[in-house]
C-alpha positions in Angstrom: 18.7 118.7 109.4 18.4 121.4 106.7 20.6 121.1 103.4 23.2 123.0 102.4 21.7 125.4 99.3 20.1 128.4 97.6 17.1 129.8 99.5 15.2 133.2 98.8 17.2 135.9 99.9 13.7 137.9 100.8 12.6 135.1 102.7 15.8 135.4 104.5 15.7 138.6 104.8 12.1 138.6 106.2 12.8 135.2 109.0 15.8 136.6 110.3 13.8 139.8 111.1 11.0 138.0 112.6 13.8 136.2 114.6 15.3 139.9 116.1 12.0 141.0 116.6 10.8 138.2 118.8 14.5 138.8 121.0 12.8 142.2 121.5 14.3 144.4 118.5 12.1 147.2 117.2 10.9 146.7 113.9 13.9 149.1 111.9 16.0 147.7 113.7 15.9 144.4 112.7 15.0 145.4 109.4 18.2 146.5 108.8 20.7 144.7 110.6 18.4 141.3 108.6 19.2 143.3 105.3 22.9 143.5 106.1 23.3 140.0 107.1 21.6 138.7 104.1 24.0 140.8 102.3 27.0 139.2 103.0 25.7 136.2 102.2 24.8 137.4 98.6 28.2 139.1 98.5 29.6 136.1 99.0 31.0 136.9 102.7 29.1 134.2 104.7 31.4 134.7 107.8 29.5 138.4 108.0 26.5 137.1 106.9 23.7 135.0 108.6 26.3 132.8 110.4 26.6 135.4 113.0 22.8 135.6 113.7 22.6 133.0 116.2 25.2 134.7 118.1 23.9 137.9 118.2 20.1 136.8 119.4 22.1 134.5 122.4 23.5 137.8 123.3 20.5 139.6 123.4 19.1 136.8 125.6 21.9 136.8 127.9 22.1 141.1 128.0 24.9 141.8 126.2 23.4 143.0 123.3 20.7 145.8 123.7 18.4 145.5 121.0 16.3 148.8 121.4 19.6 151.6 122.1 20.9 153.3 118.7 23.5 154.9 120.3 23.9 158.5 122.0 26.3 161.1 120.8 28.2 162.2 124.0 30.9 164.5 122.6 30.5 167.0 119.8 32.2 169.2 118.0 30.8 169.9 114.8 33.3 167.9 112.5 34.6 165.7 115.1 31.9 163.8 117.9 31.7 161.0 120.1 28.8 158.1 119.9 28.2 156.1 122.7 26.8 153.1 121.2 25.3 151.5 124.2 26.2 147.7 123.5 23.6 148.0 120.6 23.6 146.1 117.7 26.6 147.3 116.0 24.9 147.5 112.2 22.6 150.1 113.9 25.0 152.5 115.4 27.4 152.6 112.3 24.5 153.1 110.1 23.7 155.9 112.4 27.5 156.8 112.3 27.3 157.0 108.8 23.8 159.0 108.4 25.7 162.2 111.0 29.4 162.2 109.1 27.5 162.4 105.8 26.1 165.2 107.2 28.7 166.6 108.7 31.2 166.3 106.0 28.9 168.5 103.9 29.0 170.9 106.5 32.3 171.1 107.8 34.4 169.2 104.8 35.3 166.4 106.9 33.5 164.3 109.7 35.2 162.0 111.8 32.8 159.8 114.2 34.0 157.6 117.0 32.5 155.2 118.1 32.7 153.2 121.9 30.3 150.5 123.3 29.9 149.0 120.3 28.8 145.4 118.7 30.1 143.8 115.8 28.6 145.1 112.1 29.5 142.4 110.0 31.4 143.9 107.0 33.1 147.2 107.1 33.0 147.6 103.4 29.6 147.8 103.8 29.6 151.3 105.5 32.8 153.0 103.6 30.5 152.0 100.7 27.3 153.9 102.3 29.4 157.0 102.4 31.3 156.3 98.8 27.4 156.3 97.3 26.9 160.1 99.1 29.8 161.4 97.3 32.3 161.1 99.7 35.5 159.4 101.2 34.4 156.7 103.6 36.9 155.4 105.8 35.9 152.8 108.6 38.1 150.7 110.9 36.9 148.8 114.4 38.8 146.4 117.1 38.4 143.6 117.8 39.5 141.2 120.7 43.4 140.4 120.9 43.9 137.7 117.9 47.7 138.4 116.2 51.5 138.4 118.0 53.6 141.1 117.8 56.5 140.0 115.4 58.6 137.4 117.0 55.6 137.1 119.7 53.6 133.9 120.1 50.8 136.2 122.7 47.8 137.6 120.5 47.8 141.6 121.3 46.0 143.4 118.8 42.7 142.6 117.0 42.3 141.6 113.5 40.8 145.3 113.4 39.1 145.5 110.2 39.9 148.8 107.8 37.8 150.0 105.1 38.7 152.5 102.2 36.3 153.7 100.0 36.2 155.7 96.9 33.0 157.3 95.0 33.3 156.9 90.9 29.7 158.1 89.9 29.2 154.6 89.6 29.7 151.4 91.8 32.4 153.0 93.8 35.8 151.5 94.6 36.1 149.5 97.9 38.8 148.2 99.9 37.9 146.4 102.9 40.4 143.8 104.8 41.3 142.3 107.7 44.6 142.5 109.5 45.0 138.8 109.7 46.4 136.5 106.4 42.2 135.3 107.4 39.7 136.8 108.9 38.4 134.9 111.8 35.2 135.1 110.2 36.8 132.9 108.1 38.2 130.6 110.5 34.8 130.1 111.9 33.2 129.3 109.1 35.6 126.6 107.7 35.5 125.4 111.2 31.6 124.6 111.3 31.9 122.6 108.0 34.6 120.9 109.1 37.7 122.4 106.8 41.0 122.9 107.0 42.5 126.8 106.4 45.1 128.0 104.5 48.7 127.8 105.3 50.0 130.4 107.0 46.5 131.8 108.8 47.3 130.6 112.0 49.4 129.0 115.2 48.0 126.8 117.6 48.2 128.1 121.5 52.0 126.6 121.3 53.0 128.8 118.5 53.0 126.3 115.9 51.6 126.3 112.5 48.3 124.6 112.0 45.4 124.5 109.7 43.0 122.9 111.5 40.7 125.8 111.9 39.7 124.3 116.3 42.9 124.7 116.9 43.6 128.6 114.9 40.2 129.5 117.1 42.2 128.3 120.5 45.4 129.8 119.3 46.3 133.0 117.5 45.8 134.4 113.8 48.9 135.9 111.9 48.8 139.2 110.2 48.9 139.8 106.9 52.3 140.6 105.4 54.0 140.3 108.9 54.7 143.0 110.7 53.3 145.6 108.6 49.8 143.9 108.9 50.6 144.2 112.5 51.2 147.2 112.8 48.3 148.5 111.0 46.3 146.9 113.4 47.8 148.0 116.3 46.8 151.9 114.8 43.4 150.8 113.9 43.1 150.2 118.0 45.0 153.6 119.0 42.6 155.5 116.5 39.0 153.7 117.0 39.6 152.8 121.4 42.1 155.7 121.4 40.0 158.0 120.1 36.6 157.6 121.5 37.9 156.2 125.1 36.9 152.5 124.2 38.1 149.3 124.7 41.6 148.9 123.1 43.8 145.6 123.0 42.3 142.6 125.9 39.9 145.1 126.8 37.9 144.1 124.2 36.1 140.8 124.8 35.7 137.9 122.7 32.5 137.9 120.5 32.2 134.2 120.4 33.3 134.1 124.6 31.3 134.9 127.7 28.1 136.0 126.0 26.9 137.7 128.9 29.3 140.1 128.6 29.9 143.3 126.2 31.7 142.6 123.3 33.1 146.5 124.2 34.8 146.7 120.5 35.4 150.6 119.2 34.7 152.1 115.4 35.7 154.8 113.9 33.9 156.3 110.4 35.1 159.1 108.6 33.9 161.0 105.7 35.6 163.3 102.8 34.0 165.9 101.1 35.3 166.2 97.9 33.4 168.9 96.0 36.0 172.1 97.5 39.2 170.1 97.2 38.0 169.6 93.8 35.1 169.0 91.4 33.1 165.7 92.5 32.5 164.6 88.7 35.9 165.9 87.9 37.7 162.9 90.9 34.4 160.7 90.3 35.9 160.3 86.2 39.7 159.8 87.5 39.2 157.2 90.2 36.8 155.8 87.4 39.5 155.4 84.7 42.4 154.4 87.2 40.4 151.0 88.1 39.5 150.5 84.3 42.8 151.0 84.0 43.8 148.4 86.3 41.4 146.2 85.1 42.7 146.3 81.9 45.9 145.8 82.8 48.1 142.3 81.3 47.3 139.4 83.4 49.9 137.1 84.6 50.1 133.6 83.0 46.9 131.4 84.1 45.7 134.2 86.3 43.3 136.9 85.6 41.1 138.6 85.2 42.4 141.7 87.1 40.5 143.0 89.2 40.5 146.4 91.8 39.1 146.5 95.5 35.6 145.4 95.7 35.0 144.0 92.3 34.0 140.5 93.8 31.4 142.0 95.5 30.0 143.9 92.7 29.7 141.2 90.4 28.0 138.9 92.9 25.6 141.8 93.4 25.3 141.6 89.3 25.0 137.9 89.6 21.9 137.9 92.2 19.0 135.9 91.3 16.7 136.5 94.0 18.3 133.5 95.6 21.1 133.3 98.3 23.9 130.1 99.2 23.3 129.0 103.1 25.0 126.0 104.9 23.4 123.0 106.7 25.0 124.3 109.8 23.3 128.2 109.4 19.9 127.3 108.5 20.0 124.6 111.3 21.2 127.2 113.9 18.7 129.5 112.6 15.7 126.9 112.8 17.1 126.6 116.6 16.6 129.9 117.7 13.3 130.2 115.9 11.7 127.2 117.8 13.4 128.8 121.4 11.8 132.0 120.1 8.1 131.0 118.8 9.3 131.9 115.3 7.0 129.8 112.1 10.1 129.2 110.1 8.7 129.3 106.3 8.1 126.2 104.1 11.1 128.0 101.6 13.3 127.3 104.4 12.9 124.0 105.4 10.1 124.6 108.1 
């Protein structure tokens, strides 16, 4: 079996392309949704990263997953339209979501793209920060299958719904991206294949007690994050992204890790600011600059610190990069799986 360790992101990068590629994914296509994945995993998020790869070539296998569609935009309005993403892989259509409310936004002020039929795309932070980079103010939120109770509930209802906030500086712009849940089940997964306990408070078995064996928080239900506020945010995050583009909202969406032959049927929505009119770009870019220095300047608490604002852990493992990216036994094993069902050489830096 492979060893837990740091392989070559390009590498990486470059097998888990091949691996989309032989499941039948155009070449851009795989490109990018490889890049993304690989990403996490330098960002230090290996619950978006190449964990979920195995997943997502078993759903293309079984037809739940089209590898080819990029999405169709079925309602539009100018600053407000509809994409149908056509169960394609979801880093696709919100990178194409992305691309048209940039555009839009420039045009009209303000784009707001909905999104229905869609696969999951890893982290959301990842596309608020797409549209932070063009000078704008990226907002994007998705569903997710029914995870949390309502308060006092011991029945999952809403998602974990996923919200991302963020904020262009002129530099590395400000990004806040979270889950609904004290965990994400991303999380829960991943401490799950290596054989770890979670947190206390993340989770309650399917009797509504506490656990932290992460089996038994996959069986039951996650909690939300600061009680029935996280709650209710998620429950808005389904009424904006299902409500608004006439996806799946609440059960409707399916589990991602359940009956692969079936569309996950989650719902997006990205949205995008222009700034420049409200007021000058540079002139916001300099304030939302000095407001995080200003935070991170800001007295620690005993044995804590340093401070830090939104997105800050991300940036400094993107500073930290070497050329060489952390994978578990269990990843790399599941990856060297698929390749030999697929035909794939997996590369001598790899473990083949």
């Amino acid at each position: 079996m492979p060893m837990s360790g740091r392989y070559p992101a390009e590498a990486l990068s470059r097998f888990a392309a091949a691996l989309l590629e032989a499941a039948g994914t155009p070449p851009d296509n795989a490109a990018l949704v490889a890049e993304a994945l690989v990403d996490a995993d330098i960002e230090g998020l290996p619950s978006h990263g190449l964990l979920q790869l195995p997943m997502y070539l078993e759903r293309i296998e079984r037809g739940s997953v089209d590898p080819v569609a990029r999405g169709e935009i079925v309602v539009d309005t100018g600053a407000r339209l509809t994409l149908d993403a056509q169960n394609g892989l979801g880093h696709v259509t919100a990178e194409r979501a992305c691309e048209i409310a940039i555009a839009r936004a420039a045009e009209h002020g303000v784009a707001v793209v909905a999104i229905r039929n869609a696969f999951h795309f890893g982290a959301a932070g990842r596309f608020a920060r797409r549209i932070a980079l063009a000078g704008k103010i990226g907002i994007v939120m998705a569903n997710t299958r029914p995870m949390l109770p309502a308060p006092g509930g011991a029945e999952a209802v809403v998602g974990n719904n996923p919200l991302a906030i963020a904020v262009p500086t002129g530099g590395e712009p400000i990004v806040l991206d979270l889950a609904m849940s004290a965990g994400a089940m991303g999380k829960v997964r991943l401490a799950a294949s290596k054989g770890e306990p979670i947190p206390e408070g993340w989770a309650q078995t399917a009797d509504g007690l506490p656990t932290r064996d992460a089996a038994e928080a996959i069986k039951g239900v996650l909690l939300p994050a600061a009680g029935a506020k996280g709650f209710g945010l998620a429950m808005m995050v389904d009424l904006l992204a299902g409500g608004l583009s006439s996806g799946g909202i609440g059960a409707e969406v399916q589990p991602l890790y359940g009956d692969l032959s079936r569309p996950y049927g989650s719902a997006n929505l990205i949205m995008a600011i222009e700034i420049e009119g409200m007021r000058p770009i540079a002139e916001y870019e300099a304030v939302a600059a000095g407001f995080a220095d200003r935070i991170r300047q800001s007295k620690p608490a005993p044995g804590a610190g340093p401070t830090r604002v939104p997105g800050d852990r991300a940036v400094d493992a993107r500073k930290r990069f070497d050329g060489s990216c952390a994978l578990a036994a269990a990843t790399l094993a599941a990856l060297h799986d698929q390749a030999r069902r697929l035909g794939v050489a997996i590369p001598d830096s790899l473990g083949g």
